[in-house]
C-alpha distance (Angstrom), angle and dihedral (degrees) to the residues before:
residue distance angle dihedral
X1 . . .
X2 3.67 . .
X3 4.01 123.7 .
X4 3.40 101.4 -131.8
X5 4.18 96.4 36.7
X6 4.00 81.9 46.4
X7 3.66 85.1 49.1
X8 3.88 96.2 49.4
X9 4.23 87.2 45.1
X10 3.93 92.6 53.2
X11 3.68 85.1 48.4
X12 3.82 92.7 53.1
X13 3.55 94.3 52.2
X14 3.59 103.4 47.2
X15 4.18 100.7 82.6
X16 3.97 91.6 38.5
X17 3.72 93.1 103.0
X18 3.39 98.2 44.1
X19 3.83 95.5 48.0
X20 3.89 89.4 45.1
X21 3.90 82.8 73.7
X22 3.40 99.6 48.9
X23 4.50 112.4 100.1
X24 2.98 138.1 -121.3
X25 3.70 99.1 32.3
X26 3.86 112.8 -103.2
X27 4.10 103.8 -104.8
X28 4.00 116.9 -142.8
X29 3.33 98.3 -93.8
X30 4.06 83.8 57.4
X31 3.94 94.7 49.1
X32 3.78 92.5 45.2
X33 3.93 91.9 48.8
X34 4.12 87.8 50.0
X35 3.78 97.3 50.2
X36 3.76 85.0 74.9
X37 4.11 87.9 46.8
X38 3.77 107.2 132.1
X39 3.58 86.7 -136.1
X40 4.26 97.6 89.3
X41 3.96 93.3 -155.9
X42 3.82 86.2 51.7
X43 4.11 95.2 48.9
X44 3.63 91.8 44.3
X45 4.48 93.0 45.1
X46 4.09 81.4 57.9
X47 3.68 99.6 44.4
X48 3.58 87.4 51.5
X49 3.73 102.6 52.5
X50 4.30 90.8 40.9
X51 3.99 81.3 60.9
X52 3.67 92.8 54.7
X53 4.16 96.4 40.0
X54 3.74 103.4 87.6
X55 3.44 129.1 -149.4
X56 4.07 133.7 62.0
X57 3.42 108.0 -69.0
X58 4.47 92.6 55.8
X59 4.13 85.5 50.4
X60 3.64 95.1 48.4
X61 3.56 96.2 51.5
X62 4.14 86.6 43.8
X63 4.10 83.1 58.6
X64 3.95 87.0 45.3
X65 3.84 94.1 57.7
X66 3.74 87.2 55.0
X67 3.63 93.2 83.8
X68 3.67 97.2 32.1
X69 3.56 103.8 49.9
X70 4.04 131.8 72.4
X71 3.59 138.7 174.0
X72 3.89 120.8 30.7
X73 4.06 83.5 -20.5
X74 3.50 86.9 70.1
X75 3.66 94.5 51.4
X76 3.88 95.2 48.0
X77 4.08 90.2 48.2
X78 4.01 84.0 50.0
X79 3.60 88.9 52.3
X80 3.64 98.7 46.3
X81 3.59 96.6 59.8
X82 3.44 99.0 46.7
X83 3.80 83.5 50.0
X84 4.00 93.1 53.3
X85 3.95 86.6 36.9
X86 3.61 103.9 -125.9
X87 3.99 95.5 166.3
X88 4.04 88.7 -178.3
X89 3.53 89.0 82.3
X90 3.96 93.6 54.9
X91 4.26 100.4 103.8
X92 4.05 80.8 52.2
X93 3.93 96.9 51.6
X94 3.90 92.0 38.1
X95 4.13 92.6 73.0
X96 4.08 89.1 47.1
X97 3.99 91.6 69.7
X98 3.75 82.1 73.4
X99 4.01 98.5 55.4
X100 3.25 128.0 116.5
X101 3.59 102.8 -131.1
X102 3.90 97.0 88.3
X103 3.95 83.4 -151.2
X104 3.99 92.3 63.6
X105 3.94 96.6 35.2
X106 4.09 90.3 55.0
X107 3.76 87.8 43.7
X108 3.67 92.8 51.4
X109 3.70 98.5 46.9
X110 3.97 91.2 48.3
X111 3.46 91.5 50.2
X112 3.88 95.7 59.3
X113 3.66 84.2 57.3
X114 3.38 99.2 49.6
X115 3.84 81.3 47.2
X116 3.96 92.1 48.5
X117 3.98 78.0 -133.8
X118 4.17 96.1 -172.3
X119 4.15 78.8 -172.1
X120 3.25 96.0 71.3
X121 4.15 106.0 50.7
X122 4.25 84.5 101.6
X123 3.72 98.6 49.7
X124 3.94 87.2 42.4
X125 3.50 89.8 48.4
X126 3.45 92.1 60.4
X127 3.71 94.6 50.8
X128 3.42 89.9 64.6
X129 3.62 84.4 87.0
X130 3.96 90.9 63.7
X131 3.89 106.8 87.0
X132 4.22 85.8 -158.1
X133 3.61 89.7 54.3
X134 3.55 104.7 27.1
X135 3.93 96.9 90.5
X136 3.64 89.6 46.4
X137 3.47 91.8 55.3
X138 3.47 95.9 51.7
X139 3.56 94.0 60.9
X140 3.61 91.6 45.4
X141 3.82 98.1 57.0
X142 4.36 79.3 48.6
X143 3.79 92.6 60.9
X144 3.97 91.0 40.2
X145 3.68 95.7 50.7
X146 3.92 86.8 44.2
X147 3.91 98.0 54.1
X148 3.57 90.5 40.5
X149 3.65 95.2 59.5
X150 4.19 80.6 45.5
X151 3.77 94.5 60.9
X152 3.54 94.1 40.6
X153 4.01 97.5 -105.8
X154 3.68 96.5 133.5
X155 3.88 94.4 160.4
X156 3.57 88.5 69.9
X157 3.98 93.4 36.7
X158 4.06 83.7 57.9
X159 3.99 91.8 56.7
X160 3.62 96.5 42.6
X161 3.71 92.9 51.3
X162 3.61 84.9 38.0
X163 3.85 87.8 59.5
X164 3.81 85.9 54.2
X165 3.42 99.5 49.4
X166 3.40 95.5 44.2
X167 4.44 93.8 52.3
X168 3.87 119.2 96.1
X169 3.65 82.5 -128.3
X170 4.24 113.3 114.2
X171 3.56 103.7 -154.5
X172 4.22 91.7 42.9
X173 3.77 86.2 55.7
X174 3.65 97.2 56.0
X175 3.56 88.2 47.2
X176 3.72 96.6 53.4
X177 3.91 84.9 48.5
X178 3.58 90.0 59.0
X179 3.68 91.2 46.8
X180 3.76 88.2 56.5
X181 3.58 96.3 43.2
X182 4.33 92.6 66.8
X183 4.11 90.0 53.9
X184 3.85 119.0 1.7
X185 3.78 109.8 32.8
X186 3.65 94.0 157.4
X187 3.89 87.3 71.0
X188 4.08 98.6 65.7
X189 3.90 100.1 19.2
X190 4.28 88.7 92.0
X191 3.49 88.8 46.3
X192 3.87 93.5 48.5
X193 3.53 97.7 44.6
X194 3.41 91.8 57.7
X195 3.36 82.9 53.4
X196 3.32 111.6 57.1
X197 3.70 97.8 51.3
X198 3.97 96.1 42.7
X199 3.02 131.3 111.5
X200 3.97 101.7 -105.2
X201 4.53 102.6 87.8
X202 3.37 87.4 -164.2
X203 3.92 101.2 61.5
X204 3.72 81.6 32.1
X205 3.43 95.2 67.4
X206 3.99 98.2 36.4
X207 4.09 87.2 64.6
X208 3.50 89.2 49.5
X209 3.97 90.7 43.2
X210 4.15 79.9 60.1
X211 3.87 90.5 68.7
X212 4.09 87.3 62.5
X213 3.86 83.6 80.4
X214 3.57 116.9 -1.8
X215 4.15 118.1 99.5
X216 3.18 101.2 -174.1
X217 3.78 111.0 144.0
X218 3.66 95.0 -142.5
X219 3.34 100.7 44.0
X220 3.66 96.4 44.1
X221 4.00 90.7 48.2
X222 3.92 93.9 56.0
X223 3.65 99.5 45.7
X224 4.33 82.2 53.0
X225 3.57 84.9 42.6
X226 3.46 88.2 48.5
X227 4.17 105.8 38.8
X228 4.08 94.4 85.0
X229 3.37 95.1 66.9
X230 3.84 100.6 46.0
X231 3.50 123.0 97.2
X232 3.88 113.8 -82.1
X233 3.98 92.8 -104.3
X234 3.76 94.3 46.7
X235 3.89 83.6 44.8
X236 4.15 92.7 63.1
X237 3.61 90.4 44.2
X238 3.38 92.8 55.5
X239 3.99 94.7 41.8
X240 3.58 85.8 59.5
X241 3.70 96.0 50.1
X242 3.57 79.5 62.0
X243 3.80 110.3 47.8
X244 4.06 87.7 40.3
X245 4.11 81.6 53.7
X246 3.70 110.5 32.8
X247 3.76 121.0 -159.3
X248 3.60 127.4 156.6
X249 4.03 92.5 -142.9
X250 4.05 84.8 76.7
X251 4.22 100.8 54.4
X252 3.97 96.2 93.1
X253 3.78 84.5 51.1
X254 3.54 90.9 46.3
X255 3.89 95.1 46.3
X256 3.76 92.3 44.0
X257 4.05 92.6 54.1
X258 4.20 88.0 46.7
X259 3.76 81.1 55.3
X260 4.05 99.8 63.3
X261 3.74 95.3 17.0
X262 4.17 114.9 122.6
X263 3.49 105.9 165.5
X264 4.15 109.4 84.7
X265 4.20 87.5 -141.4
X266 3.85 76.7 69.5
X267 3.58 107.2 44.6
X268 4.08 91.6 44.0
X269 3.80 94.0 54.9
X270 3.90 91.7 41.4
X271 3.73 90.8 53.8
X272 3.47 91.4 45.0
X273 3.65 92.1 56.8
X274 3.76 95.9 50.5
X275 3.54 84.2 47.9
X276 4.00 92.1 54.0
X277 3.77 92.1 42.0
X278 3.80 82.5 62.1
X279 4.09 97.9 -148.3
X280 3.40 97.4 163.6
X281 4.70 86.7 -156.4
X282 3.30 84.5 66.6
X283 3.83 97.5 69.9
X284 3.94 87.6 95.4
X285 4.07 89.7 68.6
X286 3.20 98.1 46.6
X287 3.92 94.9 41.6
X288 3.81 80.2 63.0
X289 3.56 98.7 55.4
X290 3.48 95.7 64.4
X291 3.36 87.6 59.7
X292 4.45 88.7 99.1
X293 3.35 150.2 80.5
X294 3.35 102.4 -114.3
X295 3.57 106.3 99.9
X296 3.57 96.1 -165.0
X297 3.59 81.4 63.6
X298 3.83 109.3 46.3
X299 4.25 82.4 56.1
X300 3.66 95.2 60.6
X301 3.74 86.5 45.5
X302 3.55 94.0 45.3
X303 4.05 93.6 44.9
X304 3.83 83.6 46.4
X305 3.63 104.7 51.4
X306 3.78 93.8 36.9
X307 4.00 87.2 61.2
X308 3.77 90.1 59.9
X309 3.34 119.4 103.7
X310 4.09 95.0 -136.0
X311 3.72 112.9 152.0
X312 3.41 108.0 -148.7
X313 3.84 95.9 37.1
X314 4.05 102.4 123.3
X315 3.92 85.3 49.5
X316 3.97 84.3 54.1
X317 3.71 98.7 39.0
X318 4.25 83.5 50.6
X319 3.29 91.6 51.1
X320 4.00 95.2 54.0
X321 4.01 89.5 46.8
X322 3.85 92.4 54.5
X323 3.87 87.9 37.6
X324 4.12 96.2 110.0
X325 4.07 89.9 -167.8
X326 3.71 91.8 49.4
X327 4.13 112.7 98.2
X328 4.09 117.1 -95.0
X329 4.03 81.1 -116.6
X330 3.62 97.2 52.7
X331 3.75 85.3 47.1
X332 3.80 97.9 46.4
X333 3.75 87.7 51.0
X334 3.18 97.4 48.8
X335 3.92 91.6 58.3
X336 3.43 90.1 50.1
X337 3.64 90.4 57.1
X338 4.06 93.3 47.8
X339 4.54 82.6 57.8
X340 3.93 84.1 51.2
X341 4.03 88.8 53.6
X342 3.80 103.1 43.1
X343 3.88 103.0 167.7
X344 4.02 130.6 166.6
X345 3.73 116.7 -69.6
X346 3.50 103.5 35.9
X347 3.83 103.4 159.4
X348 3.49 92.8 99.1
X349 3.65 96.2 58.8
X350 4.22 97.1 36.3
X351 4.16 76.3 51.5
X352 3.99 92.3 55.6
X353 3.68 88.1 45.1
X354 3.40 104.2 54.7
X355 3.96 87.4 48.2
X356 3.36 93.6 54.8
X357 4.21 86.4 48.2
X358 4.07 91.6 52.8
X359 4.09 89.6 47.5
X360 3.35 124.6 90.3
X361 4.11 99.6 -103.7
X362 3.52 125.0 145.4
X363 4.27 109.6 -69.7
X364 3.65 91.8 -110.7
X365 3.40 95.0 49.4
X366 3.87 85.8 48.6
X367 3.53 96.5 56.0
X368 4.00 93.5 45.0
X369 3.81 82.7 58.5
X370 4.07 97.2 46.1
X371 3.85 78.4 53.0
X372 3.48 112.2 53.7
X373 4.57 81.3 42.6
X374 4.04 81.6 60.4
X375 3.42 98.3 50.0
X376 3.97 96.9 33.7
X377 4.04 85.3 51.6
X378 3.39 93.9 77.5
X379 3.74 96.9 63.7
X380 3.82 94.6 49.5
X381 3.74 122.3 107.1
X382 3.96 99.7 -98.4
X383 4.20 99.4 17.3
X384 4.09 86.9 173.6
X385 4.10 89.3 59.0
X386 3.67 82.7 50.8
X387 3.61 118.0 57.0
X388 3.53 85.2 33.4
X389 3.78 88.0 71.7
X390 3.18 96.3 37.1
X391 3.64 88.4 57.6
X392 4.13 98.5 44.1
X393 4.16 91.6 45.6
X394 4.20 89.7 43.9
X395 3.85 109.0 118.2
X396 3.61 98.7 -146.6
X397 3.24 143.0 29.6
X398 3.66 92.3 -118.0
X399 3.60 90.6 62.4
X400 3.85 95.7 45.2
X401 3.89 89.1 52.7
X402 3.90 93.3 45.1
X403 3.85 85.5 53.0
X404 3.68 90.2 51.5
X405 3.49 102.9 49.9
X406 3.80 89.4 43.6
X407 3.83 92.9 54.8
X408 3.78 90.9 50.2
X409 3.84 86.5 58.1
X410 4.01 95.3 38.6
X411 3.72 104.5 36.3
X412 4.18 102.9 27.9
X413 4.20 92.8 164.7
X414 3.89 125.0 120.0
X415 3.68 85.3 -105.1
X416 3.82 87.3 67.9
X417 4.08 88.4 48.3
X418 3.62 88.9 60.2
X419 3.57 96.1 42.8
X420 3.93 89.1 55.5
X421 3.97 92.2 45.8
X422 3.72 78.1 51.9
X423 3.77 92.8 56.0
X424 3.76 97.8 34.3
X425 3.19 92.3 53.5
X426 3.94 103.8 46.0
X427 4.13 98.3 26.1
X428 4.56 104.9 65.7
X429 3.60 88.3 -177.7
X430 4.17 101.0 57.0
X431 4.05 87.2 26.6
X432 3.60 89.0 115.3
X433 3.71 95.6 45.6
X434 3.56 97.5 45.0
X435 4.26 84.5 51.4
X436 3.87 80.9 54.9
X437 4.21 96.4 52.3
X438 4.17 84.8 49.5
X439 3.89 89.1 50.7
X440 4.04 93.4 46.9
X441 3.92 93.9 48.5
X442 3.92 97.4 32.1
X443 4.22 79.0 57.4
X444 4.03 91.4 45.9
X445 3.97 91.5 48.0
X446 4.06 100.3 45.1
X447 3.74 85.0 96.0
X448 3.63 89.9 64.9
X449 3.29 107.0 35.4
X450 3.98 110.6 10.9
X451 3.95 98.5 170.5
X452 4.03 93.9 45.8
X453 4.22 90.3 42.4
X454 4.35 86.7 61.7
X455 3.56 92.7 32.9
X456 4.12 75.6 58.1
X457 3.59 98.3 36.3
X458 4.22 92.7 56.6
X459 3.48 92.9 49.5
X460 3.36 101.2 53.3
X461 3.91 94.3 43.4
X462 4.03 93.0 52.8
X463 4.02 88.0 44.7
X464 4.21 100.1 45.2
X465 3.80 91.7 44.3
X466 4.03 82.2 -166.2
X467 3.18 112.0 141.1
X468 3.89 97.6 -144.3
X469 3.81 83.2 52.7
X470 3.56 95.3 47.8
X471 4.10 91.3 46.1
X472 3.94 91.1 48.7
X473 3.79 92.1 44.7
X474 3.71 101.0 41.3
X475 3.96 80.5 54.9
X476 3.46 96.4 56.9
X477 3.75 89.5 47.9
X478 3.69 94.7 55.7
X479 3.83 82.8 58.5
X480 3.41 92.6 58.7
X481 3.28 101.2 50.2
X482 3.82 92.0 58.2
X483 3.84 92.5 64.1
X484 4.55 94.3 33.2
X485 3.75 104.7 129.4
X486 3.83 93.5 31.4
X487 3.77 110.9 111.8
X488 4.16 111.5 -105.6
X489 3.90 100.3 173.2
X490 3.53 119.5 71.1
X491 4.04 135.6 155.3
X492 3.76 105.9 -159.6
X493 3.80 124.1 -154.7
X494 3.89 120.0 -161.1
X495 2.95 150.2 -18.8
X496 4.31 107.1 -137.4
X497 3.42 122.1 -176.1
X498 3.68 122.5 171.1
X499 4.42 124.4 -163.6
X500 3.96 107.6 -95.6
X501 3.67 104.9 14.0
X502 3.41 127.9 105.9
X503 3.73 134.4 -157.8
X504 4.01 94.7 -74.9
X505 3.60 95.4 48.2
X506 4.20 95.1 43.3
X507 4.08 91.4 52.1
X508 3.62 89.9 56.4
X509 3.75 94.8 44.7
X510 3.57 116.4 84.6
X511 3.85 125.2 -116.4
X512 3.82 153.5 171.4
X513 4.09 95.0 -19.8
X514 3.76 101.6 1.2
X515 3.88 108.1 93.8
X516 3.37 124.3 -158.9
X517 3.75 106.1 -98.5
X518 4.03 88.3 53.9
X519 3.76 101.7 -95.8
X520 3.93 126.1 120.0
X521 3.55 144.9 -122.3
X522 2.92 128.8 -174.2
X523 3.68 110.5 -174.5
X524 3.64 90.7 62.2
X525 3.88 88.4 90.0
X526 3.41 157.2 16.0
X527 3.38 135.6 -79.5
X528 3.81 135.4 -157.7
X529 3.48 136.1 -169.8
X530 3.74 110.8 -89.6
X531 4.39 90.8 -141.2
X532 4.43 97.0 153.5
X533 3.46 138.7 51.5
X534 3.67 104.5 55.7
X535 3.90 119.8 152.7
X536 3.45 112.4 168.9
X537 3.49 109.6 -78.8
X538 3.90 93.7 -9.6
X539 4.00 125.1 74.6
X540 4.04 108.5 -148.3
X541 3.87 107.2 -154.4
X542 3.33 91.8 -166.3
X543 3.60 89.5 73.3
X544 3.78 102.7 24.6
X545 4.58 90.3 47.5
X546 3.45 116.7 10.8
X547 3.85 144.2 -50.9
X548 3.61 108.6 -95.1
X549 3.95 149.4 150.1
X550 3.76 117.2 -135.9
X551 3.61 107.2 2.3
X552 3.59 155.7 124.2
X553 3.67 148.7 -130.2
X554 4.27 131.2 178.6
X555 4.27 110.0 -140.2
X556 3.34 120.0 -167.1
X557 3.99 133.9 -166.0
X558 4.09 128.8 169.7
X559 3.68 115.9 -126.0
X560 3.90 114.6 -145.7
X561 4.08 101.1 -153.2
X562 3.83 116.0 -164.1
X563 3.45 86.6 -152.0
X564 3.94 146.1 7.8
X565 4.05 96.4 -91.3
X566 3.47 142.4 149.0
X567 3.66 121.0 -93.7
X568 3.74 144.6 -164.7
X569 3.81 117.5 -150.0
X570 3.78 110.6 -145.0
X571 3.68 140.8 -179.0
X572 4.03 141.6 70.1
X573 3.32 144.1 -97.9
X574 3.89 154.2 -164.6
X575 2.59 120.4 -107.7
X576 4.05 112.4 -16.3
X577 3.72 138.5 -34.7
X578 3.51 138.2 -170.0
X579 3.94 118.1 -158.2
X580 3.80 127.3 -150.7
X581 3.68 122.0 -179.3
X582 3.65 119.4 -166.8
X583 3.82 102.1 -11.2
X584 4.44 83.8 -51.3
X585 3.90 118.6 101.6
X586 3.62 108.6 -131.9
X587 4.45 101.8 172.0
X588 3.16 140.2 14.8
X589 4.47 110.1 -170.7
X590 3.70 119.8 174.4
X591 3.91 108.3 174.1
X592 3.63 106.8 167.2
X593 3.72 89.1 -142.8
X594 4.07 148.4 76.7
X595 3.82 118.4 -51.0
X596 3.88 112.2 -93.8
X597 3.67 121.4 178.7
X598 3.32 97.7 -111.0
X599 3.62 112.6 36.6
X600 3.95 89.6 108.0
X601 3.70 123.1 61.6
X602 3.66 116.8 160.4
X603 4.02 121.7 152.2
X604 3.62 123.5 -146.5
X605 3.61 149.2 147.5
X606 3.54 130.9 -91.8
X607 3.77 119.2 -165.2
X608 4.24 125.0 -141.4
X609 4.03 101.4 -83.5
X610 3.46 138.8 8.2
X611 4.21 110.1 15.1
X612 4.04 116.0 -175.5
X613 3.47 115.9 -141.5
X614 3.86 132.8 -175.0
X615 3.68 137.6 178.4
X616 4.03 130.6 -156.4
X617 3.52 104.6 -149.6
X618 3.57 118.7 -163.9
X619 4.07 135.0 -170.9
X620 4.07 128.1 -173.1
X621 3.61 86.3 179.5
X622 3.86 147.0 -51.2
X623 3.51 119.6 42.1
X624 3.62 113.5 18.0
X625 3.98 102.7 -153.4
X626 4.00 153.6 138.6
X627 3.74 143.6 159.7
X628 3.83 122.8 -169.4
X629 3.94 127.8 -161.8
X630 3.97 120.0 -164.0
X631 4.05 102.5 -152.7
X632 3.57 139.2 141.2
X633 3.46 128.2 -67.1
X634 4.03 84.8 -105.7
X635 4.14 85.7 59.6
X636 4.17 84.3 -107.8
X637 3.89 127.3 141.1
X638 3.64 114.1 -96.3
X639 4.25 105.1 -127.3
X640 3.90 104.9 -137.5
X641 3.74 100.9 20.6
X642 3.51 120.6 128.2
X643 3.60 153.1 149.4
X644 3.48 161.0 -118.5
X645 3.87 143.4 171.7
X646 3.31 102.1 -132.5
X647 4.13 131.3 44.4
């Protein structure tokens, strides 16, 4: 912090080790008697450890070296009370600000902040003068004002922040504004208004910076009070200020600049804000906003009003898409919004879509419609039935590959695969497209079912014979085969966490269907599908289980071996696993450190058939992850090996 005070700290340090060998342990009266050692490193080891000793007898004899210590001494004794916070010694420490030893006069005057000493705002007002002292001071008069407004003393908090204010110096202005701004807003909030609409952008944007993470009710109100008649830049700033710290005290501020505002920067961070404030009355102003153009717009509105928590919205949002007066962006919003909300019986609403499709609206409008069917589709009661009509009664072949490409988004399941083998293989004109759909959700499946996604992938490539089919799907493929061998299908018991062990201690402690003596069972518990969390070769618990600190979890997968073989077990982890193949451990890695292929390799045997394998997977904190490969010895891909999570 300082050069000399960093100085006198390296200094301290240097003997610890040594000393920390020396027995018995120096008492006290043996420190005390050292700190006047002529030996510096010596003095400054035994100051040191008295300012870590609690207790009476370590202070006094800290208060004692005061008047028999000089020098660089002197300034580490200074600094160790303020340190231990022995405010009796404050009327003694107030006179050292004005040595000459630089050392002692920086000690002293960052002591009486560390001491919040209110006693010594004149003297450190006057060594403001000092251009060696005066940064120290600064920060000193900082740490007063701030434990004064702590104990409640806000007299003195008003004339240390008054001292701050007051200074030439930028940065100790700010921070006496701050100081203000927790107790005695009405002291800056002139100043800062003027501020914020002057002329310099600079100081501008520093008061605004303030709302970040300042809740002060005043404060906050004027700057909303304040925002509408900013420029438009200063305006957005400011909006965001808001939505990154919510407070309801700002809305009529907020409202009131949506009112006059032109530019769309405004209106999209003004929305947002009301949308982050969360006041679910204001759902009529931000209704209207999507009432534009702008599409930049409409999705802020959109991704403002569907965060409110308004009851009735899908009625409302209904109501504006039947509305025949209402405008064809309005409208087209509004379906939008009803995608965003997807709820249980949608019928009703896919039904007033696809009336509004088969009218004679505007095209765009039309469209919107046939989009917000395609996506709703999927959460009907038969979503194969469906799109297939859709498809069949399409009048285009625009329309039946828009449909397509949206249900490969909407409805990515292997139902969907078949029902686009269905289609490629009945429809010549949308054959290509429909290959396309099977490549998209074949991709977004592979983490569920790697072996069945290729088996999917080469069949569809050798059938299409397309070559933007066969490009996208050979693609895909060559992802696969990065990650073939590692383990996709897991059923995951846990997590157990137990009160004052960490991640070491819970991965040697037995749970769930690891019994004591090291054995498994596996009937003890239950198992669940292990369906999230997949990242490439790597499963992240975290995501797939649950967020936790020091814990653990037991996966399990069921190898199907084409023949008896031997095997090499191969991945990494994060923090520890222990690996049990067919009832036998077989490894037990705790790294302490991120997953790395490689940081597990365990051999073992699989026999012809059905193999068990489980996994202890432990965390200490951080990422909670693993990813395990069965391969050959020889680290190659075993043909005909597969799996499954359940026998």
């Amino acid at each position: 912090m300082k050069a000399i005070y960093t100085f006198i700290l390296l200094a301290a340090l240097a003997p610890l080790a040594v000393l920390a060998q020396s027995a018995p342990a120096p008492t006290v009266a043996d420190l005390e008697a050292q700190m006047t050692d002529t030996d510096v490193h010596v003095a400054q080891a035994a100051r040191m450890k008295l300012e870590r000793i609690p207790g009476a007898e370590a202070e006094a004899a800290l208060i004692r070296a005061l008047d028999k210590t000089t020098g660089n001494e002197l300034a580490g004794v200074v600094a160790s009370l303020g340190n231990r916070g022995v405010s009796s010694v404050t009327a003694k420490i107030i006179p050292l600000t004005k040595n000459s030893d630089s050392a002692i006069a920086i000690s002293a005057v960052l002591a009486l902040g560390n001491l919040g000493a209110v006693d010594a705002l004149d003297t450190l007002q006057g060594d403001l003068n000092d251009k060696v002292l005066r940064p120290h001071v600064l920060e000193a008069v900082a740490m007063i004002g701030e434990k004064s407004v702590q104990s409640g003393k806000l007299d003195a908090a008003r004339k240390a922040y008054g001292m701050l204010i007051a200074d030439k110096n930028d940065e100790a202005y700010w921070i006496g504004v701050r100081g203000f701004l927790r107790f005695d807003s009405g002291k800056v909030l002139g100043d800062l208004e003027k501020l914020v609409a002057g002329e310099d952008e600079t100081a501008a944007r520093r008061v605004i910076s303030l709302i970040y993470d300042v809740n002060d009710s005043a404060f906050l109100v004027k700057m909303a009070d304040l925002c509408a008649s900013l420029p438009a830049e200063r305006q957005v700033y400011m909006l965001e200020m808001f939505y990154i710290n919510p407070n309801t005290v700002v809305l009529p501020g907020v409202k009131k600049t949506l009112e006059s505002a032109t530019e769309p920067a405004v209106v999209i961070a003004g929305v947002t804000a009301l949308g982050k404030i969360g006041n679910t009355e204001d759902w009529p102003t931000i209704l209207k906003m999507l009432d534009t153009d702008n599409a930049d717009v409409q999705r802020a509105a959109e991704a403002a009003l569907a965060s409110l928590n308004v009851a009735d919205l899908q009625q409302i949002l209904l109501n504006t898409v039947a509305n025949n007066n209402a405008s064809v962006e309005l409208r087209a919003s509004a379906i939008r919004l009803l995608t965003l909300r997807v709820k249980d019986n949608v019928a009703p609403l896919f039904e007033t879509l696809e009336k509004l499709y088969k009218s004679d609206a505007v095209d765009s409008l039309r469209l919107a419609a046939l989009d917000g069917m395609t996506i709703i589709a999927a959460h009907l009661e038969n979503p194969g039935a469906t799109y297939k009509r859709m498809i069949v009664e399409a009048k285009d072949v625009d329309t039946q590959k828009r449909i397509l490409s949206s249900m490969s988004k909407n409805w990515a399941t292997f139902e969907g695969i078949d029902l686009a083998f269905e289609i490629m293989r009945s429809m010549d004109e949308i054959r290509p497209n429909a290959g396309l759909a099977v490549v998209h959700i074949a991709n977004h499946l592979r983490t569920s079912d790697l072996d069945r996604a290729a088996e999917i992938l080469e069949t569809v490539v050798s059938e299409v014979k397309h070559a933007d089919v066969e490009k996208r799907g050979r693609a895909v493929l060559a992802e696969i085969n990065k990650f073939q061998g590692f383990i996709q299908k897991w059923a995951f018991n846990g997590p157990y966490q137990r009160e004052g062990m960490d991640g070491p201690a819970l991965h040697d402690t037995p749970f769930g269907p690891e019994k004591a003596d090291g054995t498994i069972d596996m009937s003890l518990v239950m198992w669940r599908p292990l369906n999230r969390g997949s990242k490439e070769w790597l499963w992240d618990l975290e995501s797939g289980i649950q967020r936790l600190d020091n814990g653990t979890a037991y996966v399990r997968t069921y190898a199907i071996a084409p023949a008896d073989m031997e095997v090499l077990l191969y991945g990494g982890v994060d923090d520890g696993m222990k690996i049990w193949v067919n009832g036998e451990q077989v490894g037990n890695v705790y790294t302490n450190a991120p997953p790395s292929a490689g940081q597990c390799k365990v051999p073992a045997k699989l026999h012809a058939g059905l193999n068990e394998i489980m996994v202890k997977v432990s965390d200490s904190g951080g990422e909670w992850m693993f990813g395990l490969r069965v391969c050959t010895p020889k680290l190659e891909s075993i043909d005909g090996l597969k799996f499954q999570r359940e026998k």
